[in-house]
Structures are given as C-alpha cells and as structure tokens.
C-alpha positions in Angstrom: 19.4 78.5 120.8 19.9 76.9 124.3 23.3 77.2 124.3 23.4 80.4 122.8 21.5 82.1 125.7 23.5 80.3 128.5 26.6 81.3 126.6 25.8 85.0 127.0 24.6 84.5 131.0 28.3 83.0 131.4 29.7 85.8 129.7 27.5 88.7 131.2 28.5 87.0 135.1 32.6 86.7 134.2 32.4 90.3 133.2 30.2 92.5 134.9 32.9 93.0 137.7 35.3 94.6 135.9 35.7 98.4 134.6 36.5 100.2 131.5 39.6 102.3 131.1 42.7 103.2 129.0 45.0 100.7 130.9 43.0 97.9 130.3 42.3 97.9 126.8 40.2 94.7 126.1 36.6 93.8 125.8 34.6 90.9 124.7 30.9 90.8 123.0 28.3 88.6 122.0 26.7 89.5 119.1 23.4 87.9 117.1 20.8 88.9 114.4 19.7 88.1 110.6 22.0 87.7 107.4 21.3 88.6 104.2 22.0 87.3 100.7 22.7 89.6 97.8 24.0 87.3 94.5 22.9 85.8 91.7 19.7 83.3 93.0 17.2 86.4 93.2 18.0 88.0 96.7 18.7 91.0 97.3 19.9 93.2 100.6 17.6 94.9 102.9 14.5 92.8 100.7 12.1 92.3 102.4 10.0 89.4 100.7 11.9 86.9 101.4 10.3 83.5 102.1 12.6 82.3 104.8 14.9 84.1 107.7 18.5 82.9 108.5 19.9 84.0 111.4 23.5 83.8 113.5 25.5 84.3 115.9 28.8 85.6 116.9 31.6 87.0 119.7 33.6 90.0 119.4 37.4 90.6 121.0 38.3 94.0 120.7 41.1 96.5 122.0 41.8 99.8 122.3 44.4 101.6 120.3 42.9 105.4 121.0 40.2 107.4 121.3 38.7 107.0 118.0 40.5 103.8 116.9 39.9 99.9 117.9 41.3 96.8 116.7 38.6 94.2 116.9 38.4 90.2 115.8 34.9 88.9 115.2 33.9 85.4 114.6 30.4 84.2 113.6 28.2 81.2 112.9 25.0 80.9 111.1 23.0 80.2 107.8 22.0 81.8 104.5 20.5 80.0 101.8 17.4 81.1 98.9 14.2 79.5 98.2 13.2 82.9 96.0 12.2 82.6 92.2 14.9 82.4 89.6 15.8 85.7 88.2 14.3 86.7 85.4 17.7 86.2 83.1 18.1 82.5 84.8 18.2 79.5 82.3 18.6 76.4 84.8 15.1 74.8 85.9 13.7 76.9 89.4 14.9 73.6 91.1 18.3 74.6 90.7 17.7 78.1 92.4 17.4 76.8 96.4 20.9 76.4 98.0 21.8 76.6 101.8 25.1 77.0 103.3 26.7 77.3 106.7 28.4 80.1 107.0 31.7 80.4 109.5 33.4 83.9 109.4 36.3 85.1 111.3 37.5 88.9 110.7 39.8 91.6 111.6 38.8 95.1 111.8 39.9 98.6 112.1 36.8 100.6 113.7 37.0 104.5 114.1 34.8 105.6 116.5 33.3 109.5 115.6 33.1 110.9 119.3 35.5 110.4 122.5 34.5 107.8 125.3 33.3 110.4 127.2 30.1 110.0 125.4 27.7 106.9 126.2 26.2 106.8 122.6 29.0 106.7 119.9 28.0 106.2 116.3 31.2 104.7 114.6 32.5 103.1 111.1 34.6 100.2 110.2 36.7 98.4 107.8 38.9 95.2 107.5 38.9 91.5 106.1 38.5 88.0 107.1 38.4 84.6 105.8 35.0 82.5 105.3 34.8 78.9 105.8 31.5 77.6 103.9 29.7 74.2 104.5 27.3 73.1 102.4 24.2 71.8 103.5 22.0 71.8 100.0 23.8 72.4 97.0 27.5 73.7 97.0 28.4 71.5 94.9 27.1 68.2 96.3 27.9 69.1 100.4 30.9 70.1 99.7 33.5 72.4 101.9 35.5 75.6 101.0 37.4 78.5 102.1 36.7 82.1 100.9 38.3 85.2 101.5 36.2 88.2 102.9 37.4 91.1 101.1 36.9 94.2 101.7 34.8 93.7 105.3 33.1 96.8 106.7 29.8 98.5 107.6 28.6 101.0 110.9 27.0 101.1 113.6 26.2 102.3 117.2 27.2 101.5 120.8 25.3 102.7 123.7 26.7 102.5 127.4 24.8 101.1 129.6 27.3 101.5 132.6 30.8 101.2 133.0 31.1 97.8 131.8 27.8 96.9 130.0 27.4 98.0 126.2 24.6 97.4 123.7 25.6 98.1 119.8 23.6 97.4 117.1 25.5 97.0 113.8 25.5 96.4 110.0 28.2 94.5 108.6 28.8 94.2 105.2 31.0 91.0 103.7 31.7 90.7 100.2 33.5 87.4 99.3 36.2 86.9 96.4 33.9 84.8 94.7 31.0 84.3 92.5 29.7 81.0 92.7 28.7 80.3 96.2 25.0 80.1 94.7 26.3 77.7 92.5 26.2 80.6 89.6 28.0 83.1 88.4 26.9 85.8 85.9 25.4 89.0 87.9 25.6 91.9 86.5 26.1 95.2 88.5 24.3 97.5 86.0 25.6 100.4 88.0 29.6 99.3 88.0 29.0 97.3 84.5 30.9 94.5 86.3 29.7 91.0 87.4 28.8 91.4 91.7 30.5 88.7 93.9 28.5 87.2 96.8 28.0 89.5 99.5 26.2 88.6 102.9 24.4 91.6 105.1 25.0 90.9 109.3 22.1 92.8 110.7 23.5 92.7 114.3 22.6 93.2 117.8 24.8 92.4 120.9 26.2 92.9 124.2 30.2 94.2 125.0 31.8 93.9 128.0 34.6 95.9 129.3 37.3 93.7 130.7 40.5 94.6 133.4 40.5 96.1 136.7 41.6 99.8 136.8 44.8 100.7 138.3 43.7 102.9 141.4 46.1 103.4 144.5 44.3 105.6 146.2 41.1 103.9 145.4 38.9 106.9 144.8 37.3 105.4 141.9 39.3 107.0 139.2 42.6 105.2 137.2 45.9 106.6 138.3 46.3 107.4 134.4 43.4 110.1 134.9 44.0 110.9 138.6 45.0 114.4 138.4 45.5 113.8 142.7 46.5 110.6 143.5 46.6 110.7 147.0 43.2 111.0 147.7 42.2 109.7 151.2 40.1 106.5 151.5 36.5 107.7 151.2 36.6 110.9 150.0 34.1 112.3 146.7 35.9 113.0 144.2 35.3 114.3 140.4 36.0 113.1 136.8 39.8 113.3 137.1 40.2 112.1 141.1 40.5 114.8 142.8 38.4 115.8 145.8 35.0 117.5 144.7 34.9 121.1 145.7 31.3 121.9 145.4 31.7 125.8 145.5 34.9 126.3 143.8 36.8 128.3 146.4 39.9 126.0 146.1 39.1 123.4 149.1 37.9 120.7 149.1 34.7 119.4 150.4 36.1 117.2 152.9 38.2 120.0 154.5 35.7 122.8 153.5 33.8 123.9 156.8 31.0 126.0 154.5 31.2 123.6 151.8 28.6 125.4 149.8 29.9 128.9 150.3 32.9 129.9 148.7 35.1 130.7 151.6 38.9 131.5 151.9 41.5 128.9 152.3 43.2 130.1 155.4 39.8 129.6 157.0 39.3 126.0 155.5 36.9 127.2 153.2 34.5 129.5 155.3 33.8 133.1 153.7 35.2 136.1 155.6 33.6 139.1 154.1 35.3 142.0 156.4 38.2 140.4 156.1 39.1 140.4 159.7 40.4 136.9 160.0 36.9 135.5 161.8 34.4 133.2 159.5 31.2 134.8 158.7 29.5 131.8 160.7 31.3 133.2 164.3 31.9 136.7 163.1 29.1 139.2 165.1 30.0 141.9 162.7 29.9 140.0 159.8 29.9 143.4 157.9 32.3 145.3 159.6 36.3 144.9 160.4 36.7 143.9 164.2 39.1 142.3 166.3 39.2 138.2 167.2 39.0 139.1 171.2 35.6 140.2 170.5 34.3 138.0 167.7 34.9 139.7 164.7 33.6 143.2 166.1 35.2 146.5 166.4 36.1 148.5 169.2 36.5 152.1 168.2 37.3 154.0 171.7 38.8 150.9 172.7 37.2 150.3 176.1 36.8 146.8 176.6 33.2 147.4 174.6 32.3 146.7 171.4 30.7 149.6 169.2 27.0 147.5 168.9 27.4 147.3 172.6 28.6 151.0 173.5 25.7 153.2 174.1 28.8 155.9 175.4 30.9 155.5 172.0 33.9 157.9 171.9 35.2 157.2 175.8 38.4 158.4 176.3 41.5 156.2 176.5 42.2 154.7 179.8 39.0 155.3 181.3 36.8 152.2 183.4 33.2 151.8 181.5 30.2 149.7 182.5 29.2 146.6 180.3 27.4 149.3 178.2 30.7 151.1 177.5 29.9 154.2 179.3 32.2 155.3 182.1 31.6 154.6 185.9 30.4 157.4 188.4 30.9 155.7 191.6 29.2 158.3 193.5 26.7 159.3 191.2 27.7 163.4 191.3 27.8 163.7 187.4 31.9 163.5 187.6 33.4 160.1 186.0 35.7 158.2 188.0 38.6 159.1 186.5 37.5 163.3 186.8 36.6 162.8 190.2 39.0 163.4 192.7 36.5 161.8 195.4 35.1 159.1 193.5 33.4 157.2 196.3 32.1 160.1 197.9 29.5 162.7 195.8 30.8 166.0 195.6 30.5 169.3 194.0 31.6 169.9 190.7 33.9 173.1 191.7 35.8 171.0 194.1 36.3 168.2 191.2 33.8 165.7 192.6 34.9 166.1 196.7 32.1 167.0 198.9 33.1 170.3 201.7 31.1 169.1 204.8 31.9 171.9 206.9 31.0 174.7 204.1 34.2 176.7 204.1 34.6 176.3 200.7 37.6 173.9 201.2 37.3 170.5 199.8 37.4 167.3 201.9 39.8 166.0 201.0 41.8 169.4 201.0 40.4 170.1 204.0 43.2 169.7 207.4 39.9 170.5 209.6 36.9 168.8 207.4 34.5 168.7 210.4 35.7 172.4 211.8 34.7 175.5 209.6 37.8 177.3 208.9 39.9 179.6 205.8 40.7 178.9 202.7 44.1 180.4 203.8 44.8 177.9 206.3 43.6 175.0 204.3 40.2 174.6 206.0 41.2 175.2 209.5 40.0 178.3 212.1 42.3 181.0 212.3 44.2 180.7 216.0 42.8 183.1 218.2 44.8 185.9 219.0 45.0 185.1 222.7 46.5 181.3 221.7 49.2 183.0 219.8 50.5 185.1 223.0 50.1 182.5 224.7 52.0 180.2 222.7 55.0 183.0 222.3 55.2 183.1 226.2 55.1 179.4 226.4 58.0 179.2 223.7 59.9 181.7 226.2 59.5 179.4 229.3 61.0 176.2 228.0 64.2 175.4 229.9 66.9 172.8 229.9 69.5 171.6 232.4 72.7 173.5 231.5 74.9 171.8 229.0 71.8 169.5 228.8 68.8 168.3 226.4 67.4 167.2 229.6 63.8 169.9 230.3 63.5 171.7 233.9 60.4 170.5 235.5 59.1 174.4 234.9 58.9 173.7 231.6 56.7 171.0 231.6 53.4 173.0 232.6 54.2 174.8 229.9 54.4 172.1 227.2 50.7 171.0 228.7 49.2 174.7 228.1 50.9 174.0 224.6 49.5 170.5 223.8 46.0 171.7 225.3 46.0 174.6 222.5 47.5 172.4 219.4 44.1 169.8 220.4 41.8 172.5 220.1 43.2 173.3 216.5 43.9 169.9 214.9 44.5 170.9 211.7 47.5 173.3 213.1 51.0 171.6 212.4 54.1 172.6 214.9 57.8 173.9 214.2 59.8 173.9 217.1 63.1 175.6 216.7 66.4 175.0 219.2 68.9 178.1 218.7 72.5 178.1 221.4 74.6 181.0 221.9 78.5 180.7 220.3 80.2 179.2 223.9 81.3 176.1 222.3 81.8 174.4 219.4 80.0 174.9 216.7 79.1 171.0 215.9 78.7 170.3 219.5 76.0 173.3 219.9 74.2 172.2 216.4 73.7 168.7 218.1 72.7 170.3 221.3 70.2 172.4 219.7 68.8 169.5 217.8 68.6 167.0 220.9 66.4 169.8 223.0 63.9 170.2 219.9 64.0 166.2 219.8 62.8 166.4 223.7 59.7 169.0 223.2 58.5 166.8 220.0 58.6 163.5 221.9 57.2 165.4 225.0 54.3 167.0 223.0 54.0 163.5 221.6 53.4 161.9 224.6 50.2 164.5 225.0 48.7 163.1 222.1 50.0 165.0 219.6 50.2 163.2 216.1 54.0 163.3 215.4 53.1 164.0 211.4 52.0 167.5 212.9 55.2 168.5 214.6 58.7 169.4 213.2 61.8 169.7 215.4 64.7 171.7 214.0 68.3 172.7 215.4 69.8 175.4 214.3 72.8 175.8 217.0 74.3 179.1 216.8 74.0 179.9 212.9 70.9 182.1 214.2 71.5 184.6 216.8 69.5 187.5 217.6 71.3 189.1 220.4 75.1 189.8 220.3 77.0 187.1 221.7 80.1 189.1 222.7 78.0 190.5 225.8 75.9 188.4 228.3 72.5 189.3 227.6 73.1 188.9 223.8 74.1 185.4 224.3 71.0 185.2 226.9 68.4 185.9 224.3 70.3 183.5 221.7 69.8 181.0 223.8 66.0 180.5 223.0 63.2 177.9 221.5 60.9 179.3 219.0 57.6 178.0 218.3 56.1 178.2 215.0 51.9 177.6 214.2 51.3 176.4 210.3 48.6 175.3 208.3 
C-alpha cells in the first residue's frame, strides 16, 4: 500500500503542470477500489455478505479521438478469491470451495462520453477487451499460471473536473473471461440465458486522471491557437472562452481599449457612448442630451455668438454682433442702443440720433455736428447761420483781392483783406471756404486756367497761414471758361477778371 500511495504523489507532481486540450490528446490515471467475484463458488456481484474484501489497483493511458470518443488502455493488479459456503447444487466437500488468485489485467477500450468537455461532470459508457494473466495463490490447480482472454470488457461511469488538469472518476468495470473454471469448477447455470455463466470479475473503481501536454498558445492569452478565435492577443490582456479580448458590455471593443468599459459606447470613440451623437463622449459632453459642437464641449450654439445656449441669457442675437460672457450684446455706453446700433458707442446718446449725444441742443447729432459746442441749424449741419453783415463783408473782401499783373504773386492791399477774412472764418468754425480764380480771354486759354489756379493756390495757403484748417478751404481755377462781363470791351474783361468767395456748411 506504501508504494501505491507514493506512486500516485509521483504521478500527481509530474502532471499537475500541464493543461488539457484537443492538441494534446493524452492523459494518464491511477485508479484503485474492490473486485468482485460472480462464478460458480457461491459469490455473487454487488453481494454484500461476503466474508472477505479483495481489493486492487490500476493505471489508465487514455487519448482523445473526439468529443464523445476515447481510446484508453488500462492495466490492473489485485486479488479475488471465496471463502463463501458451497452452493447449494455443489457436490465436492466445502474444503474444495476457497480459491485465491492474483489477478493481472490489461485492456483496451472504446469509451463514449454522453456530454462535450465543456462540462466538468460527464457520465460516460464503455466497451472493449483485454487479456488476463492469472496466478494462483490457493487452488488453480496446484499454483499454477494461465492466460485468459477478457471478452467482452465494459461498464460506466463518471468523471468530475476538478481543474484543468486534475480529474476524479469513479467507475464500474465489468470483465467476463472466456472461461469457466477459474474456481476450479465449471457448471453454473444462468437460469435467465439457460446457458452455463463464465467467470466474471466486478472493478468497483475510484481514481485520479491527469491531463498531459502543454497547449499550443502564441499569443499566450491562456487559450490553444486551435480555439483562438484572435490570435494576436497582446501579452496580458483578459480574454474569453475562445481568446479573444473580453468585452464586458458588448459594444464591439474590447476592454483593454474600451474607455467606458461598462457602457456600451461607439467604436469611433473607443468604446465611450455618445447619445446626441455629436462626436463628444457622454463623460466630456456638457450637453449630453443635446447636439452641439466640439469647440464648446458637445453644446450648441443656436445664434452663434461665441455663447452656448445654457449659457445665453440673450438667446436669438443677431449674426455678427459682440455679446458678453452671458451672450447678450455689449452697450458700451449704457444708452439702451447695442454696439453695433449705436453710431456713438462710447459715448450715451439719444435714441433719435442712433445712440450720439447733441451737446449743444440743436438737434444735430455729435458726431453730425461741424459746430458740436456752438448751437446752430439743422441746415448748416449744426453750425450758426453767418450773420448777414459777415456775408457783405466777405463779398467786398472777395472784390479787394489783387495780384501783380501777369502774376499769382498778391498786392500788399490785399492782405488786410485776407485777415478781415480769416478773422470771420474763426468765428464760424464749422464754415468751409471755396475760393474761385476767373481771368479774362487775353491769353491763352491753358496759360490763363493755370494762372487762375496758382492765384486761388496763394489765398488758400495765405488763409492757411491764419490758422485756417486747410480741410475747410477749397481753391478752384476756372480761367476764362466763366465770364460775366463781355470781354470784347474793357470793363467786360475788368469784371471777368475777379475772385469769388463762397461760404458752405
């Protein structure tokens, strides 16, 4: 018994490292229990009043052809023998009823398996033959030796998985030999068949299988490349039943590239869900619930102001207009006319004059205004009306202005003239200044144009030199293409020869 028990520790260490599958097909078993005799000394199997227990033991080699089929060699060593009463039929003194033999069996068997190995407990039948080699111990005939013939072998049983390479089957095998006499008596009668029985044993058995190989794996996830549905798993991934990279919530990525691993998510977004369908995960989306745009996480912009609708207590802004971080547009000037509307946005105003304040009331606008600080008329664009006085005045001063003859050069007459004229265009700022040169027709007509367009040139720059903002004066020649005095007589061309101020707003 010794070396039965340190047989199975060698066997359970040798083969504990290695794992089950298709590719490698083989396993090995130890295998032990009780026999039973069923023949002509009295016993009978499954009694259970017999005076004496034989027991044995065995190893199994076995390989598989299929799912349900395996091919399987078992060898066994052990006792049976009878120390029962003689049967009631017997006619040899009860001496003559003990025997004992040694029994060494060796089999081949077919065993069909009723479930797939997917299953750890699978129930299964079998069926073969073997050959017996008998040594005689009391009785059989004197000691004596012999070889038998198992025919048919067969029986059922059960093997539970305890892991991937430990099994625990219990078993009964049935052996019927080709004989009679091992008993040292033949003669049974099988009142049920109506023919003699031959010698049968009973193996009640219990054991341990191990699975034997090591798995082809190249990607090492665990699973043989046989069943690897992906076989290029990376190193250390999870992965399921038939390799490939678990996948918890089914959305067609895998965990270890899945971002929400337990949400089902979209692939384009490694696996995060997307419910707007906007292109932003849920988990960075702010509108989760609504379509928006990346820029602003996910959320919309309706008016498409720079702020988002949750944000935009103005919702509906017109295009193009500036808004606040609360989406609303910016009044600069705080006069109840958006920037955009106002046409004085720094400055409050009045509605009327589109935002631009009128500081000197004449109901001309600032920025309108030529005379903002001066009350004037609407009809001269903010500016007083030039007193009557002024305008004589500036009609004699346009009749005093003289040049040299032939010349743009002024007489020095004129130039108390062009003061009086400078002093009166101060007092009106917002008055702007057209001085006119006209010639009569002695000459020709290019040369006289120029002339007349030089002399204006010298009152501008003189009036200029007074102070007067050159934006406000105009200077125009118009040579002789303008006469108002007939230039065939002298005074004609006297009055043609002329400046002509003109006052605008």
């Amino acid at each position: 018994m010794k070396k039965l028990l340190l047989l199975f520790a060698c066997c359970l260490t040798a083969f504990t490292t290695y794992s089950q599958t298709e590719e490698k097909k083989w396993n090995v078993g130890v295998h032990g229990g009780i026999i039973q005799y069923n023949g002509d000394r009295g016993m009978n199997f499954y009694s259970v009043d017999q005076r004496s227990t034989y027991a044995f033991a065995g190893i199994s080699v076995s390989t598989y052809l299929s799912k349900h089929f395996d091919l399987s060699a078992a060898f066994t060593r052990g006792e049976i023998g009878n120390f029962e009463p003689r049967a009631a039929w017997a006619t040899e003194p009860e001496g003559l009823n003990h025997f004992r033999i040694r029994l060494n069996t060796a089999e081949m068997l077919l065993r069909f398996n009723l479930l797939d190995p997917k299953y750890a407990v699978r129930p299964y039948l079998f069926l073969g033959a073997g050959v017996i080699f008998h040594e005689g111990i009391y009785s059989l005939k004197d000691k004596g030796e012999r070889f038998d013939f198992s025919l048919p072998s067969g029986g059922f049983g059960i093997n539970f998985r305890l892991n991937s390479v430990v099994n625990f089957q219990i078993e009964e095998s049935f052996m019927y030999t080709t004989y009679d006499d091992i008993d040292n008596e033949q003669g049974g009668y099988d009142a049920t068949t109506g023919l003699n029985a031959n010698d049968g044993y009973l193996y009640h058995k219990a054991g341990l299988t191990f699975n034997l190989g090591k798995k082809k794996d190249a990607d090492n996830d665990g699973v043989s490349d046989k069943k690897d549905k992906c076989g290029n798993t990376p190193a250390g991934v999870a992965v399921d039943a038939v390799g490939c990279p678990l996948d918890r919530d089914g959305d067609g990525v895998a965990d270890y590239l899945d971002k929400c691993a337990d949400i089902s998510g979209i692939a384009s977004l490694n696996g995060c869900p997307d419910k707007d369908l906007d292109g932003i995960t849920d988990t960075e989306d702010r509108c989760p619930d609504v379509f928006g745009e990346a820029k602003y996480k996910g959320c919309p912009d309706t008016d498409k102001d720079g702020v988002v609708d949750m944000d935009d207590k103005c919702a509906g802004t017109k295009a193009g207009y500036k808004v606040d971080a609360t989406g609303c547009t910016l009044d600069n000037d705080k006069d109840g006319l958006v920037n955009e509307e106002d046409a004085c946005p720094d400055k409050a105003g009045i509605l009327a004059f589109k935002g631009c304040p009128d500081s000197d009331g004449d109901g001309v606008s600032d920025n309108e205004d030529h005379c903002p600080s001066t009350k004037g008329t609407i009809a001269n664009k903010g500016c007083p009306e030039i007193a009557k006085e002024d305008i004589v005045k500036i009609n004699v001063i346009a009749s005093k202005i003289y040049f040299e003859t032939g010349s743009d050069k002024l007489k020095l007459i004129s130039n108390s003239q062009l003061d009086d004229l400078a002093a009166i265009l101060n007092r009106y700022e917002g008055v702007n200044l057209t001085v006119e040169g006209h010639t009569d027709n002695v000459g020709e007509d290019a040369y006289n144009m120029d002339l007349s367009q030089r002399r204006t040139n010298t009152v501008k720059s003189y009036l200029e030199s007074k102070g007067i903002a050159s934006s406000r004066l105009n200077a125009i020649g118009y040579g002789e293409t303008k006469p108002v005095g007939d230039n065939k007589t002298a005074k004609g061309k006297a009055k043609n020869r002329r400046v002509e101020l003109k006052t605008s707003y």
